[in-house]
C-alpha positions as CSV (number, residue, x, y, z in Angstrom):
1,X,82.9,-37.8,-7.0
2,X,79.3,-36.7,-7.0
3,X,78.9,-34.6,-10.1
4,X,75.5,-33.1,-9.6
5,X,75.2,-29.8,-9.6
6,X,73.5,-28.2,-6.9
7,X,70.4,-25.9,-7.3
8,X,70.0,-22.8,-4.9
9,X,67.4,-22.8,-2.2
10,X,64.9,-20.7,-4.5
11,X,62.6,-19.1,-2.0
12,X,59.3,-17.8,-3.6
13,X,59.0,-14.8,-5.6
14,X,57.5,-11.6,-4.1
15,X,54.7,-11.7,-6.9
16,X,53.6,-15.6,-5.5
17,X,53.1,-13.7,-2.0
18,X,51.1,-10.9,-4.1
19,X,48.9,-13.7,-5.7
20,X,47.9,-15.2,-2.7
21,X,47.1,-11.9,-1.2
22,X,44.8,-11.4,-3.7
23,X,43.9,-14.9,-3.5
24,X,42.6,-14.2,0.4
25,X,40.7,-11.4,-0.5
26,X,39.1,-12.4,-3.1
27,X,37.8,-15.5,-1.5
28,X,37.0,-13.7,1.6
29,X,34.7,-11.0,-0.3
30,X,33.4,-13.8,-2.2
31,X,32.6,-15.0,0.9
32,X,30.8,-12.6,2.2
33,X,29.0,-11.8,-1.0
34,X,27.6,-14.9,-0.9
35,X,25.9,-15.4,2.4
36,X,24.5,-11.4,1.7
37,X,22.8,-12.8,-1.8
38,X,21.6,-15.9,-0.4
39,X,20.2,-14.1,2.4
40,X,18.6,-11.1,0.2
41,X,16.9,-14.1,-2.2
42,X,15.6,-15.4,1.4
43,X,14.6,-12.0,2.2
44,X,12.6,-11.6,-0.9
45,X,10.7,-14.7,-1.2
46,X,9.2,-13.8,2.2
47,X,9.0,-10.2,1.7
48,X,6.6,-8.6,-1.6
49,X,8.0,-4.8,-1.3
50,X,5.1,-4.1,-3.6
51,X,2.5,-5.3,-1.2
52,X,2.6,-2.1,0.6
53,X,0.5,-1.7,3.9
54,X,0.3,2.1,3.5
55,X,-0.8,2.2,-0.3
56,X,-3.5,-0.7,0.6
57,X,-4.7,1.6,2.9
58,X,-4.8,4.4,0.9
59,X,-6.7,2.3,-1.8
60,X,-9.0,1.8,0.7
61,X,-9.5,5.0,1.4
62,X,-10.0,5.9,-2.3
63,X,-12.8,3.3,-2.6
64,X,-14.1,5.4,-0.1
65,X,-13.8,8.6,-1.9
66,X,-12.9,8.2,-5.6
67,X,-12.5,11.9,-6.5
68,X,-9.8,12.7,-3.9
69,X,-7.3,13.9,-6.5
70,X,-4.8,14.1,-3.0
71,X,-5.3,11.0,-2.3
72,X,-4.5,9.5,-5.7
73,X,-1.3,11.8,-5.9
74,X,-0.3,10.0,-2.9
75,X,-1.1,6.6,-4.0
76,X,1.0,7.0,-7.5
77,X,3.9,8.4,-5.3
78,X,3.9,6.1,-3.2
79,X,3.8,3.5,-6.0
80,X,6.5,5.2,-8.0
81,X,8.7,5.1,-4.6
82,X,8.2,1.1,-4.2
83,X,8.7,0.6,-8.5
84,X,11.7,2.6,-7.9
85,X,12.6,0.7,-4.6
86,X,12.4,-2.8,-6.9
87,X,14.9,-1.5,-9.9
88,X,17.2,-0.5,-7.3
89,X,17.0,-3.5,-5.9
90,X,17.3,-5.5,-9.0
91,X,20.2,-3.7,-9.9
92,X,21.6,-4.7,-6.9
93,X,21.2,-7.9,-7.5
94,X,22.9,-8.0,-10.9
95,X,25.9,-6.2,-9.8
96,X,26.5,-9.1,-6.5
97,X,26.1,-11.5,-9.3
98,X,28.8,-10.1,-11.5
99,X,30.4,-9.3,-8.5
100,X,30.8,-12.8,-6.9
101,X,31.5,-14.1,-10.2
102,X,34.8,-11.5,-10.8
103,X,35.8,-12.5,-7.2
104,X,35.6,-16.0,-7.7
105,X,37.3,-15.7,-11.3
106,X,39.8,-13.5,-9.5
107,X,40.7,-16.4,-7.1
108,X,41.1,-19.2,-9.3
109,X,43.7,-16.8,-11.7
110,X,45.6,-16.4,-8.5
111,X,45.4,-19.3,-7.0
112,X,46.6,-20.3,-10.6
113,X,49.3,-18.3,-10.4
114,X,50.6,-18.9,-7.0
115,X,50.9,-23.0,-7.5
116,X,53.1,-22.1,-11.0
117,X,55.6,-20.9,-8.4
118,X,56.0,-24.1,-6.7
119,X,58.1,-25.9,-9.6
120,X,61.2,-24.3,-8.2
121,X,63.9,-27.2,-6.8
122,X,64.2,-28.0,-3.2
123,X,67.5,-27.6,-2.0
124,X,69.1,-31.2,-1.9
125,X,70.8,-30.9,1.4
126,X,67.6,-30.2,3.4
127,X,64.7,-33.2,4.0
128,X,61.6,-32.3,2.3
129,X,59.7,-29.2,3.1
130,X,56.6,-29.6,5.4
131,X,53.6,-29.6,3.5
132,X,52.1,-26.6,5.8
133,X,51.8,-24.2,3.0
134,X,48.5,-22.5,2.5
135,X,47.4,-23.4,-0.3
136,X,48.0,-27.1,0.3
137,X,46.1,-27.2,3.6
138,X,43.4,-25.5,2.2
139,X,43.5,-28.5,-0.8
140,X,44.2,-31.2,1.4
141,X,40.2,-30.2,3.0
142,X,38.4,-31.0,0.2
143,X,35.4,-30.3,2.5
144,X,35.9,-27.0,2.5
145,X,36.8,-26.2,-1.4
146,X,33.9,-28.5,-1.6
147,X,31.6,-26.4,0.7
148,X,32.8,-23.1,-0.2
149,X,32.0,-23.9,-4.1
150,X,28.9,-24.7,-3.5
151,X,28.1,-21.6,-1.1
152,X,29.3,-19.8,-4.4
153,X,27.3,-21.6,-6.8
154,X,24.6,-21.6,-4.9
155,X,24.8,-17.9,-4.4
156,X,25.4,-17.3,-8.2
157,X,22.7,-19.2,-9.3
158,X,20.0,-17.4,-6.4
159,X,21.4,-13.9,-7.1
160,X,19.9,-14.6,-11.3
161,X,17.2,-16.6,-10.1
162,X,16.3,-13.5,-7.9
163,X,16.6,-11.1,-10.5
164,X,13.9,-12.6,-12.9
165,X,11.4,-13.0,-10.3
166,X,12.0,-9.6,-9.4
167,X,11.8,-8.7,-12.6
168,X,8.4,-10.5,-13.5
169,X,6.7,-9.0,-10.4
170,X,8.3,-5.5,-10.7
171,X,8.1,-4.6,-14.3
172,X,6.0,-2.4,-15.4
173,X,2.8,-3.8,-16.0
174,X,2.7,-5.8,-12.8
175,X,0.8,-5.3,-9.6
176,X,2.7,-2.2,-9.3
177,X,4.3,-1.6,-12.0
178,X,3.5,1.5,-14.4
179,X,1.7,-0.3,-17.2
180,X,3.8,-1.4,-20.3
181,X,4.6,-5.1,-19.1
182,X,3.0,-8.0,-19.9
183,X,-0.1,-7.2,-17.9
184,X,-1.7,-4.4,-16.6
185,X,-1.3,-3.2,-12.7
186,X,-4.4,-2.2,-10.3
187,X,-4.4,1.5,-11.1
188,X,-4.1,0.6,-14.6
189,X,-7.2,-1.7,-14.4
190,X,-9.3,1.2,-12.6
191,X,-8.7,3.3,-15.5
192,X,-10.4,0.7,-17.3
193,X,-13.5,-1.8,-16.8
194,X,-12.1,-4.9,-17.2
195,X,-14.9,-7.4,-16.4
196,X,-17.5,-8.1,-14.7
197,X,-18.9,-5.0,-12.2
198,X,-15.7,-3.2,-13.0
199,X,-12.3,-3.6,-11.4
200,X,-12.2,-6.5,-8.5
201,X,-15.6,-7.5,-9.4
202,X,-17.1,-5.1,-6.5
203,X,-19.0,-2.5,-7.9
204,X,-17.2,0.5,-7.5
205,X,-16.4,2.8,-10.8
206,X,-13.5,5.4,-10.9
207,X,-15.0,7.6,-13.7
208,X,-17.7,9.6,-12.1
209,X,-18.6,12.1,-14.5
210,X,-21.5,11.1,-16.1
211,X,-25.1,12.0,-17.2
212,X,-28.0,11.1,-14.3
213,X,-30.9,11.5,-16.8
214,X,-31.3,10.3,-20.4
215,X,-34.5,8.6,-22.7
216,X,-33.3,5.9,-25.2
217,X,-37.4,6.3,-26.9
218,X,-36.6,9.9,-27.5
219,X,-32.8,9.5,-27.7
220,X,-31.8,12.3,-25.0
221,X,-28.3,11.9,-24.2
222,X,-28.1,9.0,-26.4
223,X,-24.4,8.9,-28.5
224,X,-25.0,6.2,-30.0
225,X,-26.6,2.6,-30.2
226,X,-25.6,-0.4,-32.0
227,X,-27.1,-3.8,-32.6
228,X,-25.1,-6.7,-31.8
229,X,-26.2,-9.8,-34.1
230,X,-26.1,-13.0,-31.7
231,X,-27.7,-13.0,-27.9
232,X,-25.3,-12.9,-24.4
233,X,-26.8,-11.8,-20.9
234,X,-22.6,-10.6,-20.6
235,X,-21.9,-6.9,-19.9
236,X,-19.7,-4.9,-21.8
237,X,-16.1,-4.6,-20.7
238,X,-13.9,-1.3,-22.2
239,X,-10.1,-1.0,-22.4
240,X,-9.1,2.7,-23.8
241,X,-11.8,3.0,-26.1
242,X,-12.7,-0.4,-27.6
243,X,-15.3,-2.2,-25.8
244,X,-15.8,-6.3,-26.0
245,X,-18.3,-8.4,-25.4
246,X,-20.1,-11.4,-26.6
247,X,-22.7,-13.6,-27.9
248,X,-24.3,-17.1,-29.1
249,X,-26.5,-19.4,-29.8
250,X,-26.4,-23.0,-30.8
251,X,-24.5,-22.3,-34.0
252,X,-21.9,-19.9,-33.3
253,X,-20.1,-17.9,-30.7
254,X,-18.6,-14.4,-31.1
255,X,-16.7,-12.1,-29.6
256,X,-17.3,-8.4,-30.7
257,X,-14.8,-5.4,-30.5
258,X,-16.9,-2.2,-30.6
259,X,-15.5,1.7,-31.0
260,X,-16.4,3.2,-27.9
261,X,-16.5,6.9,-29.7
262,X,-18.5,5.8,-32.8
263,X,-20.2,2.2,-31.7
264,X,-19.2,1.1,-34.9
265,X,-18.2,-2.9,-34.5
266,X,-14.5,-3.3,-35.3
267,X,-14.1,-6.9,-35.4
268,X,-15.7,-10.0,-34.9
269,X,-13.7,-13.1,-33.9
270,X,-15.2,-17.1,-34.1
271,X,-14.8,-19.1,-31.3
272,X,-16.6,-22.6,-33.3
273,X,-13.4,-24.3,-34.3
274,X,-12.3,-25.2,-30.3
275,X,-10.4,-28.4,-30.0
276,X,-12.4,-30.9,-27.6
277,X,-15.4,-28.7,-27.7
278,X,-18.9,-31.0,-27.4
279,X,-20.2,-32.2,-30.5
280,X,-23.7,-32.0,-29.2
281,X,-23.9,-28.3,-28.0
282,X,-26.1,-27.8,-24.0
283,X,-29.6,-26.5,-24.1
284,X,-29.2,-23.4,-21.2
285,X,-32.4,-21.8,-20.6
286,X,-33.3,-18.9,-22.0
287,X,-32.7,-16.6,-19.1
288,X,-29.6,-17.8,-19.3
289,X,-28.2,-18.4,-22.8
290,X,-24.6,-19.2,-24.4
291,X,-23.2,-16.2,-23.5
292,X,-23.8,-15.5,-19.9
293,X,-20.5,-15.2,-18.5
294,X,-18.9,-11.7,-18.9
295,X,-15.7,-11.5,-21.0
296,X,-12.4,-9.7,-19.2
297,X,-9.1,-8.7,-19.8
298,X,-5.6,-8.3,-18.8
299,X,-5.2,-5.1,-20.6
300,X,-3.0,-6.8,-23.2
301,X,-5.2,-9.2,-24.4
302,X,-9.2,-10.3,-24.0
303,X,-10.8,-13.2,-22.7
304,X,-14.4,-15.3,-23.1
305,X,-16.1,-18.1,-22.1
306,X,-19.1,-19.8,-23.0
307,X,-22.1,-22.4,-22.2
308,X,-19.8,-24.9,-24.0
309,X,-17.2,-24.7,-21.5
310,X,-15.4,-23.3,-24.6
311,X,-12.5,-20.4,-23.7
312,X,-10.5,-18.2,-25.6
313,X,-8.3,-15.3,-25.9
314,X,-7.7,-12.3,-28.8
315,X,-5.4,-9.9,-28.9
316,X,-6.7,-6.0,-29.3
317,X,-6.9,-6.1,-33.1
318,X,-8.9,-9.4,-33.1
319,X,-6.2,-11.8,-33.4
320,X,-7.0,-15.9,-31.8
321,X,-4.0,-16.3,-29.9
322,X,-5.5,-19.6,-28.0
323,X,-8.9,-21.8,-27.6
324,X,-9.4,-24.6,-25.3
325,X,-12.8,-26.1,-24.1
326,X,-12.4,-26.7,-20.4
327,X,-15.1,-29.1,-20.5
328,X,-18.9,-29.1,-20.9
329,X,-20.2,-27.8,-17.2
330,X,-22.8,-29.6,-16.0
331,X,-25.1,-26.7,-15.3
332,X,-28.7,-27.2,-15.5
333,X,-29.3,-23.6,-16.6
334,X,-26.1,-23.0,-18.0
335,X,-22.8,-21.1,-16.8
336,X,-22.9,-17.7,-15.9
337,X,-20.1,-17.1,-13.7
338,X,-17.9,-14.4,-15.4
339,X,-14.1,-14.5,-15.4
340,X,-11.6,-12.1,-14.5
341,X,-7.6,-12.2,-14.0
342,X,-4.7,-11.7,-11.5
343,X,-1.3,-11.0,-13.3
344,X,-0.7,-13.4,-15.8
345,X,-3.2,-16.0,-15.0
346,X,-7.0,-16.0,-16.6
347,X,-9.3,-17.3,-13.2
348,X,-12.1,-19.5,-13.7
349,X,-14.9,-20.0,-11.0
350,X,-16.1,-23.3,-12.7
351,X,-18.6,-25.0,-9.8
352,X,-20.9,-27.6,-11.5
353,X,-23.5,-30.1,-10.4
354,X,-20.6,-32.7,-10.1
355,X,-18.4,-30.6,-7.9
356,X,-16.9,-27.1,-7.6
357,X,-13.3,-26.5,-9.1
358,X,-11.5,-23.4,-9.5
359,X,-9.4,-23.0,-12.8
360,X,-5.6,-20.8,-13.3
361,X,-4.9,-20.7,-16.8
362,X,-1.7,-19.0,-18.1
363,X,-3.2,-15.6,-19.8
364,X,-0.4,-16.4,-22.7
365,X,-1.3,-19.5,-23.9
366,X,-4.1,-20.9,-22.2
367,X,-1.8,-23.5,-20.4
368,X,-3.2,-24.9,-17.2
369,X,-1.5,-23.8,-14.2
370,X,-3.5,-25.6,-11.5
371,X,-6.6,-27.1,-11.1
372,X,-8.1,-26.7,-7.8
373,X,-11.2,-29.2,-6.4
374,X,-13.5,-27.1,-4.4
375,X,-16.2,-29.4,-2.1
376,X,-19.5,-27.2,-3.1
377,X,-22.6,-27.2,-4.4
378,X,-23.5,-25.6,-8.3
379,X,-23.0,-21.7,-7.8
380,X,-23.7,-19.2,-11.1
381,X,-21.9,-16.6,-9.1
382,X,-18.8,-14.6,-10.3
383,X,-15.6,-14.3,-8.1
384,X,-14.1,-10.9,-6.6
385,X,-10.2,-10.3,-6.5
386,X,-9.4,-7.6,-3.5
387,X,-6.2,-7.0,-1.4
388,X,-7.6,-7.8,2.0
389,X,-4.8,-5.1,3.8
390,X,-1.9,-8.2,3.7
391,X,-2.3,-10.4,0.5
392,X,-4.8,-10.5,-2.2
393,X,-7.4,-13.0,-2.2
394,X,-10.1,-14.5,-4.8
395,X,-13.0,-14.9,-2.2
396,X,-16.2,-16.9,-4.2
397,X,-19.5,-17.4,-3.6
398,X,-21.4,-21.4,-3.5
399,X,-23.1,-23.5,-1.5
400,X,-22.1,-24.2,1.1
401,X,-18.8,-22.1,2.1
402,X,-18.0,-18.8,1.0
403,X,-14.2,-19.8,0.3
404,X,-11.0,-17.5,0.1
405,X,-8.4,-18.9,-2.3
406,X,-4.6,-17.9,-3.0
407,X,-4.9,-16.8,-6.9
408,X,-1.9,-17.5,-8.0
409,X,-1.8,-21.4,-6.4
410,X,-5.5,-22.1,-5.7
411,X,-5.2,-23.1,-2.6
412,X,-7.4,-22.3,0.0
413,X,-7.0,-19.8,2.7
414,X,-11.0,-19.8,4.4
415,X,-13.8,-21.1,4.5
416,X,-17.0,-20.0,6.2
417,X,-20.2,-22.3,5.9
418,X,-23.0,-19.6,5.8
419,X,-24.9,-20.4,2.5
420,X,-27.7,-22.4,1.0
421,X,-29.3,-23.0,-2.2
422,X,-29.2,-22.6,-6.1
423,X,-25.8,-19.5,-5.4
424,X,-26.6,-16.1,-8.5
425,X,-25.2,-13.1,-6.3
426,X,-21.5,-12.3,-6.6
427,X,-20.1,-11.1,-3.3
428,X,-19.8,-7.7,-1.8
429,X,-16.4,-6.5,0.3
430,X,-15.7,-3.2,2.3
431,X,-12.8,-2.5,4.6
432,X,-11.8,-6.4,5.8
433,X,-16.0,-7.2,5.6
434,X,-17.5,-10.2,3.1
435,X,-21.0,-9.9,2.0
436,X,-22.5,-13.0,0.5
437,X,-26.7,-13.2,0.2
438,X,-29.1,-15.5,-1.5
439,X,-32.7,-16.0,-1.8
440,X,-34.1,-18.4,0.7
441,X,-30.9,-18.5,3.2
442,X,-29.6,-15.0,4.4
443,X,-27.2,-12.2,4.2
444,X,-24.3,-13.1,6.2
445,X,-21.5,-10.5,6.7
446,X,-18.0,-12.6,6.9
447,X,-15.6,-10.2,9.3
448,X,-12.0,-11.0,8.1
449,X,-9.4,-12.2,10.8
450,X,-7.2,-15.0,11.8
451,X,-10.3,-16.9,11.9
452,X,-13.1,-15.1,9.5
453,X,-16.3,-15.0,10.9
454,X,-20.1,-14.3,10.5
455,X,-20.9,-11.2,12.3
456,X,-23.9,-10.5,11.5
457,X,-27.1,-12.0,9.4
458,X,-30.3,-10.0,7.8
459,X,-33.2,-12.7,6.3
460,X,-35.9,-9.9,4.5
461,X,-35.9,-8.8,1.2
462,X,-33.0,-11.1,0.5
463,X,-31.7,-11.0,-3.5
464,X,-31.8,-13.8,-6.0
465,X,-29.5,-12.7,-8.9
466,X,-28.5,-9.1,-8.1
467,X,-25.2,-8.6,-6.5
468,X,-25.0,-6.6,-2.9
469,X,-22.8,-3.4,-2.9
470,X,-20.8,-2.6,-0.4
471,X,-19.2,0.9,0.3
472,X,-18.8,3.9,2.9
473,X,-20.1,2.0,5.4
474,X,-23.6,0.6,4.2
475,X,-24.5,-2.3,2.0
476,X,-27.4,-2.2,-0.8
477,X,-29.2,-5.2,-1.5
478,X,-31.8,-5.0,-4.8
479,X,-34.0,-8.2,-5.0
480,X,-35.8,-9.6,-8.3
481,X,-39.2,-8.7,-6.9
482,X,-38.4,-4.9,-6.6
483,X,-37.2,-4.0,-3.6
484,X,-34.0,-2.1,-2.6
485,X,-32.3,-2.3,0.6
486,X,-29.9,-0.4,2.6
487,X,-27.9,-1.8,5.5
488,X,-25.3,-0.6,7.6
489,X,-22.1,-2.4,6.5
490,X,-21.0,-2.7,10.7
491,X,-24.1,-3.7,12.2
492,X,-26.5,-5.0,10.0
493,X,-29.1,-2.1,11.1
494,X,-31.5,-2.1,9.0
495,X,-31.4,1.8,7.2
496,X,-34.2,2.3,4.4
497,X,-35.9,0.1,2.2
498,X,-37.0,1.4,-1.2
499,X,-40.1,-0.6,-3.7
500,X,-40.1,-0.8,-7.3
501,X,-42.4,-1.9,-10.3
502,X,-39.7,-3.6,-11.6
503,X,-37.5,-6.6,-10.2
504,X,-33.3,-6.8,-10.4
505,X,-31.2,-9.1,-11.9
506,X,-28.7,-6.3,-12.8
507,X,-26.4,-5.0,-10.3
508,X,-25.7,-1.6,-8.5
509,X,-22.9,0.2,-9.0
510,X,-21.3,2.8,-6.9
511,X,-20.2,6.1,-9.5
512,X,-18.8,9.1,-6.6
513,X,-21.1,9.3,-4.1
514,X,-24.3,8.2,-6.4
515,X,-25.4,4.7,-7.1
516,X,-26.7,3.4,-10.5
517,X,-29.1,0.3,-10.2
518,X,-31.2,-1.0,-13.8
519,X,-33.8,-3.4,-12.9
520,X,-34.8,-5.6,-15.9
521,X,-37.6,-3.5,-18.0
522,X,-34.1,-1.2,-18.8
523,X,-34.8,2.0,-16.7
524,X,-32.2,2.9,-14.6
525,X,-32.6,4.7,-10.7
526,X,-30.0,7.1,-9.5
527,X,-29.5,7.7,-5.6
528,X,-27.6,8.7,-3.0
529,X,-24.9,6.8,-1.2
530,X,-26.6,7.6,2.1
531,X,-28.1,6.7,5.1
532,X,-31.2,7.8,4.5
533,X,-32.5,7.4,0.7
534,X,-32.8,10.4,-1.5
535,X,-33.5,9.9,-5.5
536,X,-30.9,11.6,-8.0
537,X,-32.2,11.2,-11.4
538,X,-33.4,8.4,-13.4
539,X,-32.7,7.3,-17.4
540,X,-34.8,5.2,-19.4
541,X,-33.1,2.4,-22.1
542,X,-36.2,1.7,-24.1
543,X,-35.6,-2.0,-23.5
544,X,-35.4,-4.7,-21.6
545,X,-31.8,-5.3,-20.1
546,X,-30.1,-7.7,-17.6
547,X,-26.8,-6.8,-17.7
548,X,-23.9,-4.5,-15.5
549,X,-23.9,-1.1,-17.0
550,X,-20.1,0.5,-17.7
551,X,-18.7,3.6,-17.1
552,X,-16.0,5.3,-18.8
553,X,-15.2,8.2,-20.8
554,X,-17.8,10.6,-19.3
555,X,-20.3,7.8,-20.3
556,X,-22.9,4.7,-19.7
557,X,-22.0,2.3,-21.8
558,X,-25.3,-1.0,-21.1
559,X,-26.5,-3.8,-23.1
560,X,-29.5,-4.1,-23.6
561,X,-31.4,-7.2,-25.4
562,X,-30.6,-6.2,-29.5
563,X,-28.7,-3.4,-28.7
564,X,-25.7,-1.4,-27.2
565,X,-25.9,1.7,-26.0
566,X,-23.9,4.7,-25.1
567,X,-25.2,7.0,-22.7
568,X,-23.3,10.4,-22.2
569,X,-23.7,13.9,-22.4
């Protein structure tokens, strides 16, 4: 006699059909939340929502006319609507993070769940139950748990990875951020002068107000004046109202933190003790000096280089946060060309007798982020940084190419062959044009497209060392024998042409609709922005001076050779 007791045919619960319910909606909507995440991270890597066609334009406008209170209303809420745009969006992405991770954690319990239901006895009488359940078809693909963790994974992982991208470009501080990050954003930087002929290295100043006639003999509309102990053909740069800059000579390098109210010098930091730094220190000419290149900053921190190919970085109250020597640069009148920065990277133009290459450096720590080869000539010219309407570009000046490059990579985007020569002058830009000159070759105007190209040349008067300016439509060419020159930026058409005593080596600079241009005996002309040439004022310095005048605070802030001046009323 069989003595087994049989088990009922246990069918499952209700609360196994309840869990694999849940089960199917969870993994569908995890599903779905994945291909949406991987497709927004897609999305974004493409896409910079801060690059902003309409606000490029507007800034283009504003170069245009700087004291359109309007226009800058528009710009700042159009910026505020993009930062605003980018939280959102980062928020977005947290939550489908934490989202597909509750779904998927919301599967697994259930799925959990629903296989501690199948312990139950089969009912002895009856063959073995297909395996045709749901859960065991899905198990018995393994190609599809297989894929469909990974599509999760992958998703998870993107969703974070998105988020601090987002978050390094959109915070504030960025290129449009509000200014409390880690960096400074454009609008932040034309508050400021941050380096070398002001924001973008183009010429163009955003405070306006200030004086058109001043005597530094008699001291009319002289604040103040301060000597600075050791030489440097660098300019002054301000942030808020402390105003760097530097100097050298074969014993010692400096960088100098001045008050911009009282002149009084607030700090002085050594930059002697630079590991791999030359032993034997290069002999620059005298026009050119230890400290030619002009210092810049991120708006968090300040940043020098000298003759020595030695570079460094302080923070506001004077603290060495990093020192590195680059190398010596093989310059046979020593490096000029002045630095400047794009988001968290320090840019070096570094073009040498022995080859051109063009230096990223992390603005943090001085960390080399790439290390580009360029196939010119020697060039003491600085670069410019401008949006060109879709991306921004660091466009230089050498022999022979006038080259664009991707700042944050290095890598090229153009070339144009149009030059010739020992390269001084920086480069001009206005509305998609490129203006590059030097003495003995031409002025070539580069017309930005798929495939830039010269559109126009001009061979008279042509400038050694003095940078052209280009704005509303005309471009200004001083040369180092006295003569000024005024283009139209379109055409090339030839407009005025103004003489002078004096010779240029400094560099005009466009304040409203008046420009400021100091040749090198220290005096100062003021004119219009015009088609036709009509004097404004004029203000004497009392010295000699080579350098890029400043402007900020309702003041002229210019080196001269022993001192430091500011101008104001």
């Amino acid at each position: 006699m069989d003595t087994r007791i049989p088990k009922p045919n246990v069918s499952p619960p209700r609360m196994y059909f309840i869990a694999r319910a849940v089960a199917v909606v969870a993994v569908i909507f995890a599903a779905i939340l994945s291909i949406l995440l991987i497709a927004n991270y897609i999305q974004t890597k493409s896409i910079d929502p801060l690059n902003s066609q309409a606000i490029a334009q507007l800034m283009l406008q504003l170069q245009e006319d700087p004291q359109n209170e309007a226009l800058k209303g528009q710009i700042r809420a159009l910026d505020l609507l993009a930062r605003r745009a980018y939280f959102t969006h980062i928020w977005q992405l947290r939550t489908g993070g934490y989202l597909l991770f509750a779904f998927v954690l919301i599967f697994l319990i259930a799925f959990k769940y629903m296989s501690s239901f199948r312990t139950y006895l089969p009912e002895l009488k009856e063959g073995p139950a297909p395996d045709d359940t749901w859960e065991n078809k899905l198990l018995s693909r393994r190609y599809i748990m297989v894929g469909g963790l990974g599509l999760f994974l992958l998703a998870f992982v993107l969703s974070f990875l998105s988020q601090s991208d987002l978050n390094r470009i959109g915070q504030p501080g960025s290129q449009g951020g509000g200014g409390s990050g880690d960096y400074a954003d454009l609008e932040e930087m034309r508050q400021n002068w941050p380096g070398f002929r002001g924001p973008e290295g183009i010429g163009i100043a955003y405070h306006t107000d200030v004086p058109t006639d001043w005597d530094g003999a008699s001291g009319r509309n002289i604040v103040w004046k301060t000597p600075i102990p050791l030489p440097g053909y660098n300019s002054p740069i301000i942030w808020g109202k402390k105003i760097f800059l530097s100097g050298g000579d074969r014993q010692d390098q400096v960088v100098y933190c001045l008050d911009a109210d009282s002149g009084r010098i607030l700090w002085q930091g050594s930059v002697n003790d630079v590991p791999g730094a030359p032993e034997d220190r290069p002999r620059p000419t005298e026009d050119t000096g230890y400290a030619a290149p002009t210092m810049t900053t991120d708006g968090r921190r300040v940043f020098v280089l000298f003759a020595t190919g030695d570079t460094a970085c302080f923070d506001f109250e004077g603290k060495r946060i990093w020192a590195r020597n680059l190398g010596m640069p093989e310059n046979h009148y020593g490096h000029s060309s002045s630095l400047i920065t794009h988001q968290d990277l320090l840019l070096v133009q570094f073009d040498q007798n022995i080859g051109g290459r063009l230096l990223g450096l992390q603005a943090a720590t001085g960390n080399l982020v790439y290390d580009a080869p360029r196939d010119v000539e020697i060039s003491w010219a600085s670069p410019i940084l401008v949006d060109t309407g879709s991306r921004p570009e660091l466009i230089l000046n050498s022999n022979p190419f006038v080259m664009s490059h991707d700042p944050r990579t290095g890598q090229e985007l153009w070339r144009v062959r149009c030059m010739q020569g020992e390269i001084a002058p920086s480069l001009g830009y206005w509305k998609g044009m490129v203006f590059a000159v030097n003495e003995y070759a031409r002025l070539a105007a580069i017309r930005l497209g798929p495939e830039p190209e010269v559109a126009w040349e001009y061979i008279d008067d042509l400038s050694e060392v003095s940078s052209p300016l280009a704005a509303n439509g005309l471009l200004i060419m001083p040369a180092s024998y006295g003569t000024v020159t005024c283009l139209d930026a379109e055409s090339g058409e030839r407009l005025w042409i103004q003489e002078y005593e004096e010779g240029f080596y400094s560099s005009p600079i466009l304040v409203g609709d008046k420009v400021y241009l100091m040749d090198m005996a220290g005096v100062t002309y003021i004119f219009r922005a015009a088609r036709e040439f009509e004097s404004v004022g004029r203000g004497e310095l009392g010295e000699q001076a080579m350098t890029i005048p400043a402007f900020m605070h309702g003041r002229i802030y210019i080196r001269g050779m022993e001192y430091l001046y500011a101008i104001g009323e």
